[in-house]
C-alpha positions in Angstrom: 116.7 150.4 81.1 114.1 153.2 79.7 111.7 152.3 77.5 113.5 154.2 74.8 116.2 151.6 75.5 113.9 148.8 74.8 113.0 150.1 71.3 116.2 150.0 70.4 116.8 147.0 68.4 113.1 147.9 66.5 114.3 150.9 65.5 117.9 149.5 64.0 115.6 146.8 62.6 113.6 149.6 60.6 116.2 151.4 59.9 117.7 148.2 58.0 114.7 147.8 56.1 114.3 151.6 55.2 118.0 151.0 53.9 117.2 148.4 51.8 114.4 149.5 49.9 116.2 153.1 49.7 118.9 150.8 47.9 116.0 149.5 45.5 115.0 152.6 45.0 118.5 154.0 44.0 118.6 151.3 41.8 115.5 152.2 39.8 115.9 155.8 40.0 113.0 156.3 42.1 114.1 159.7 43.8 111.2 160.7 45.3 111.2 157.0 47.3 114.9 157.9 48.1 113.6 161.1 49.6 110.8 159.6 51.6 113.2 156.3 53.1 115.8 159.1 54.1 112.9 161.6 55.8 111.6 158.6 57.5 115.3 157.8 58.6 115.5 160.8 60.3 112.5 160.6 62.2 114.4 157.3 63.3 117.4 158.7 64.1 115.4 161.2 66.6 114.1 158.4 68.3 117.4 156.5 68.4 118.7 159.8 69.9 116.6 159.5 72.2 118.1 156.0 73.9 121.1 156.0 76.5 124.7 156.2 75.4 124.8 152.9 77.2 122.0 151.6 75.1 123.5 152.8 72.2 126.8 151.2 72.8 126.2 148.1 74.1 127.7 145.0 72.9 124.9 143.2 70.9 124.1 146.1 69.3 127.6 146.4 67.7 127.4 143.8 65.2 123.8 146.1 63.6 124.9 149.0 64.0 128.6 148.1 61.8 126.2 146.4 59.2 123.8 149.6 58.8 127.0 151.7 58.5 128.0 149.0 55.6 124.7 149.2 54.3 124.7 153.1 54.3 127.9 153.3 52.4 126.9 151.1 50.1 124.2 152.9 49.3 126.4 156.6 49.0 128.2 154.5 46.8 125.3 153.9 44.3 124.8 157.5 44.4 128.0 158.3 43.5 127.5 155.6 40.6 124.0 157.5 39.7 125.4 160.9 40.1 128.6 159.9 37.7 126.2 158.7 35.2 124.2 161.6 34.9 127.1 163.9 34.4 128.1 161.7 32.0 124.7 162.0 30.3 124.9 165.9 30.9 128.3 166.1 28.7 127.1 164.0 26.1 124.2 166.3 25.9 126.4 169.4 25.8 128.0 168.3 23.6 125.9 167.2 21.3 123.8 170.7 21.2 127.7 172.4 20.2 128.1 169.9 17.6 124.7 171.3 16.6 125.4 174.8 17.3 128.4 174.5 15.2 126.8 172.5 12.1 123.7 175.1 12.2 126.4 178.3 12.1 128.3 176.5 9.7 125.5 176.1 7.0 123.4 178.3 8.0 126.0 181.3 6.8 125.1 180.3 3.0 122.6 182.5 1.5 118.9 181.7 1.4 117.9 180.7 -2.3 115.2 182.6 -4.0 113.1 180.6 -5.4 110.0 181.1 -2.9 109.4 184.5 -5.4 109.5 183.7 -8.7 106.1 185.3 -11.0 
C-alpha cells in the first residue's frame, strides 16, 4: 500500500467536511465560500487521483464514498433550489420594470402643462 493509499480515508474525511460547510454556505448565499470549498475540492480530488484503483475501491471505503456522493447531490440540489429562486426574482423584476415601462409611456404621452412660464 503507497503512502498515497494511506491518505486516503483523510482525504474522504476532508472532502466530507469541505461538503458540509459548502452546504452552509449555499444556504446563506455565501458564493464566494462556495467557490473556495469547491477549488479546495479539487485540489482534493488530485490527490485522491493520485491513490490506487485498488485503494480507491476497496470495501471500507464504499460506505464514504456513497455518503459524499449523497452529500454532493444534495448539495446540486440546493443549487438548483438557489438558482430557481433567483430566476424567479429575475422575472419579477422584469416584470416589474414593463409594468413601469408601460405606466411611464402611458402617462407620459399627455402634454406637459405650462404653468412653469407664466409673467
Amino acid at each position: 500500500m503507497s503512502a498515497h493509499d494511506q491518505q486516503l480515508p483523510g482525504l474522504l474525511a476532508q472532502w466530507r467536511e469541505l461538503t458540509e460547510r459548502e452546504s452552509e454556505a449555499i444556504r446563506m448565499g455565501q458564493w464566494a465560500e462556495v467557490h473556495r470549498h469547491q477549488r479546495e475540492k479539487q485540489d482534493l480530488q488530485l490527490a485522491i487521483s493520485q491513490s490506487s484503483p485498488a485503494a480507491r475501491s476497496a470495501p471500507q471505503l464504499r460506505s464514504a464514498v456513497s455518503e459524499l456522493m449523497t452529500l454532493e447531490r444534495q448539495n446540486a440540489e440546493l443549487l438548483g433550489e438557489r438558482l430557481s429562486q433567483a430566476r424567479r426574482r429575475r422575472d419579477e423584476s422584469e416584470q416589474s420594470c414593463r409594468n413601469l415601462r408601460r405606466m411611464r409611456q402611458s402617462y407620459g404621452s399627455v402634454a406637459q402643462s405650462n404653468w412653469h412660464s407664466y409673467s
